[in-house]
C-alpha atoms as a printed R data frame, in Angstrom:
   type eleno elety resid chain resno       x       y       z
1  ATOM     1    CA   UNK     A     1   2.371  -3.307  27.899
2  ATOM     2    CA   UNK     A     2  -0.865  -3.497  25.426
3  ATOM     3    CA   UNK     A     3  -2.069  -6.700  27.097
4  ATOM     4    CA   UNK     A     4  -1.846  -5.093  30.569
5  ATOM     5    CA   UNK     A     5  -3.647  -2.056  29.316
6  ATOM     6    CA   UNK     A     6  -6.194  -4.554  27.527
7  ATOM     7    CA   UNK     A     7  -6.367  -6.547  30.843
8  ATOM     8    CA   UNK     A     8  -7.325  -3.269  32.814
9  ATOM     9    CA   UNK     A     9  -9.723  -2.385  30.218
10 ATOM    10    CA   UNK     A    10 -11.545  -6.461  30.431
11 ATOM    11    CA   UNK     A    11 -11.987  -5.807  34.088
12 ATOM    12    CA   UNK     A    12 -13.297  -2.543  34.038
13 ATOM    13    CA   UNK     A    13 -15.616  -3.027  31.287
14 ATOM    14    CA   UNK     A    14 -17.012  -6.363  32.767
15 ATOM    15    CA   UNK     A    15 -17.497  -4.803  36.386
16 ATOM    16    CA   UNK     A    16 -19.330  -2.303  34.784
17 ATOM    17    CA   UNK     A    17 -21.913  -4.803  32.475
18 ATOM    18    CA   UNK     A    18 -22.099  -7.159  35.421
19 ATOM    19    CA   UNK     A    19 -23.542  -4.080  38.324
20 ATOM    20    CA   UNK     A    20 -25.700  -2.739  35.293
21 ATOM    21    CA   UNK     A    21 -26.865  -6.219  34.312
22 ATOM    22    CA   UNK     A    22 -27.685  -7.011  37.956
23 ATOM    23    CA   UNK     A    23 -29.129  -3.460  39.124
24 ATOM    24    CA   UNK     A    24 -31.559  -4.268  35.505
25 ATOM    25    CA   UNK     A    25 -33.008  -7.474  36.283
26 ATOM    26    CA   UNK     A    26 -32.760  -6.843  40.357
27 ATOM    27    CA   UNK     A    27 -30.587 -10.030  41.077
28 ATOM    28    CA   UNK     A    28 -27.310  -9.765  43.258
29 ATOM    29    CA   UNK     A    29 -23.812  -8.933  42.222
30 ATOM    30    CA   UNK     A    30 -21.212 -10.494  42.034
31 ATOM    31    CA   UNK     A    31 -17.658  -9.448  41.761
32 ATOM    32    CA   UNK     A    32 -16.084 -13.043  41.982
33 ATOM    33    CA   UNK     A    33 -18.082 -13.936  38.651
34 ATOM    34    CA   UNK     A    34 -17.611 -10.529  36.779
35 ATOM    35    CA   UNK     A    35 -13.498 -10.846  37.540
36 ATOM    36    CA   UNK     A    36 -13.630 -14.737  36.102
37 ATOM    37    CA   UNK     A    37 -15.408 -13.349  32.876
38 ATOM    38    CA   UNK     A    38 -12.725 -10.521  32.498
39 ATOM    39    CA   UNK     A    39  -9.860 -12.728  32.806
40 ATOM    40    CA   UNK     A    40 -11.708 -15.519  30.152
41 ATOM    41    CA   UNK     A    41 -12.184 -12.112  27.756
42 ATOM    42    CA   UNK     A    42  -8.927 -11.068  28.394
43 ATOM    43    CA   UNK     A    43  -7.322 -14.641  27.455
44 ATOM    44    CA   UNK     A    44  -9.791 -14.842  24.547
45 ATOM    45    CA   UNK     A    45  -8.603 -11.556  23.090
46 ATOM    46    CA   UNK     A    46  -4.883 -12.173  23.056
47 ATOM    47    CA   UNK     A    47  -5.259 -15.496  21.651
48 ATOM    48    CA   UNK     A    48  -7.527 -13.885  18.747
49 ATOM    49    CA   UNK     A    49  -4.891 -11.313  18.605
50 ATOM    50    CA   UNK     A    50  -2.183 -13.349  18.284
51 ATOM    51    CA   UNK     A    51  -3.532 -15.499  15.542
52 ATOM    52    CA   UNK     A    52  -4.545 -12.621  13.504
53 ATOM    53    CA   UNK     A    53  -0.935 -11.635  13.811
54 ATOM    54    CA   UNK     A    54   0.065 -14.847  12.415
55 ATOM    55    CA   UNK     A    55  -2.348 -15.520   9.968
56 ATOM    56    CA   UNK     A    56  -1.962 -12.186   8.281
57 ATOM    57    CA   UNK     A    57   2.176 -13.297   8.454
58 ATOM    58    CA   UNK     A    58   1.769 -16.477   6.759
59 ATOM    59    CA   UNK     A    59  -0.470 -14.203   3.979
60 ATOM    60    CA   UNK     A    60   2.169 -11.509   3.407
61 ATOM    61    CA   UNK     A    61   4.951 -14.301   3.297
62 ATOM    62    CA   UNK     A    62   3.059 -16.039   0.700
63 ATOM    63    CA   UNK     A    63   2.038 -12.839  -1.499
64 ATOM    64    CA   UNK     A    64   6.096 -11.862  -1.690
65 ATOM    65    CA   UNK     A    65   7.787 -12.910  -4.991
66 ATOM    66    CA   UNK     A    66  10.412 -14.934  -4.862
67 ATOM    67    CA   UNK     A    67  13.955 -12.543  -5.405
68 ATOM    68    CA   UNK     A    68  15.548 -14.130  -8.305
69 ATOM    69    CA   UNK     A    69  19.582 -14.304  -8.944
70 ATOM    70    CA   UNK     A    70  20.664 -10.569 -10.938
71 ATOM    71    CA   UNK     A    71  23.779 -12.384 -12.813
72 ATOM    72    CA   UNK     A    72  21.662 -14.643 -14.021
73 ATOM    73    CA   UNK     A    73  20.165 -13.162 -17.100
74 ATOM    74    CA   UNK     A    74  17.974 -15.314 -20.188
75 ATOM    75    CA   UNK     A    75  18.060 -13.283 -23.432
């Protein structure tokens, strides 16, 4: 559900720069070109996402102390 909600988000956000970008420097729009960028954002932010997820996994499993035996006791 987040990525489709991030997906909407990448296109609307990339129609928007491309008309203001165009209407700025007076050149022509183009929708084909601004939907390619959103989808190349979009793919580009879940694949960040998705290694930050792992990366910060790998930390936390690292930083955990090994759980040692209770019957075993050294005195």
């Amino acid at each position: 559900m987040k990525y489709i909600i991030t997906g909407i988000w990448a296109f609307i956000l990339t129609q928007m720069t491309f008309f203001l970008g165009s209407a700025l420097m007076n050149s022509k729009y183009s929708f084909l070109s601004a939907c390619l960028t959103a989808v190349i954002e979009l793919v580009l932010v879940v694949l960040i996402s998705d290694m930050l997820k792992f990366s910060n996994h790998l930390k936390i499993s690292e930083d955990t102390p090994e759980v040692s035996d209770s019957n075993s006791t050294t005195e």
